[in-house]
N, C-alpha and C positions, 0 to 999 in steps of 0.2 A: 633373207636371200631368196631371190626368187628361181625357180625351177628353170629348164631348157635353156633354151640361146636367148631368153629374155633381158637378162641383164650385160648383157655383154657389151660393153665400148657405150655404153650410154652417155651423153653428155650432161651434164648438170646445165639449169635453164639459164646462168649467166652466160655458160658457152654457149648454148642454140642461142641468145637472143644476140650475144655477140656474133655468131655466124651468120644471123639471119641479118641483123646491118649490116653486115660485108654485102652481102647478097645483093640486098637493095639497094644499097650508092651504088654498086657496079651497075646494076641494069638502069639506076638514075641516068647514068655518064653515056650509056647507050644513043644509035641511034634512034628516032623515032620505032622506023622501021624493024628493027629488031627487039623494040624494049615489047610491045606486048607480047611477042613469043618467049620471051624467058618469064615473064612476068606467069603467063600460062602453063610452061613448063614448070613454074617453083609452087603454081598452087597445084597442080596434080603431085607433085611432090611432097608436098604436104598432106596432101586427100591421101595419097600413100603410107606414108610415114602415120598419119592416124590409124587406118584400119592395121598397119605392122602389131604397134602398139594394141590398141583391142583384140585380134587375133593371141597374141601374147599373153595379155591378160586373160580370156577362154582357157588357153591352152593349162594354162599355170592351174587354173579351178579344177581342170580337169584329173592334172598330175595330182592336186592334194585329193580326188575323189579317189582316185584310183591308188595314190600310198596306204589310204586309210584299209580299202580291201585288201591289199597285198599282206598291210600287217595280222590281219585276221587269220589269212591263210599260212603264215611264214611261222605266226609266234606259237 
């Protein structure tokens, strides 16, 4: 189990990859005019959703470094 708000509401990759083809036949169906602005919106969305995820993963290293001192001090 992982530490902080890390695990929380995450989706298993058969949901993202189902969500992610929702995603794309919708902005398929699009106008011209509007498909590469969503199509640019979903990859900062993405470039997002990654650094979320690696920040998270940092954070989580962090929390086991800092249990390990706490229990020294505590036991």
């Amino acid at each position: 189990m992982t530490g902080g708000a890390g695990g929380i509401s995450k989706m298993t990759q058969e949901e993202e990859d189902k969500q992610n083809f929702k995603v794309a036949d919708y902005i398929n169906k699009m106008d011209e005019e509007l498909k590469d602005r969503f199509k640019a919106l979903k990859a900062i969305q993405d470039l997002c959703r990654d650094f979320d995820d690696e920040e998270n993963e940092e954070i989580r290293k962090l929390e086991i470094v800092y249990e390990g001192k706490y229990k020294e001090i505590y036991q």
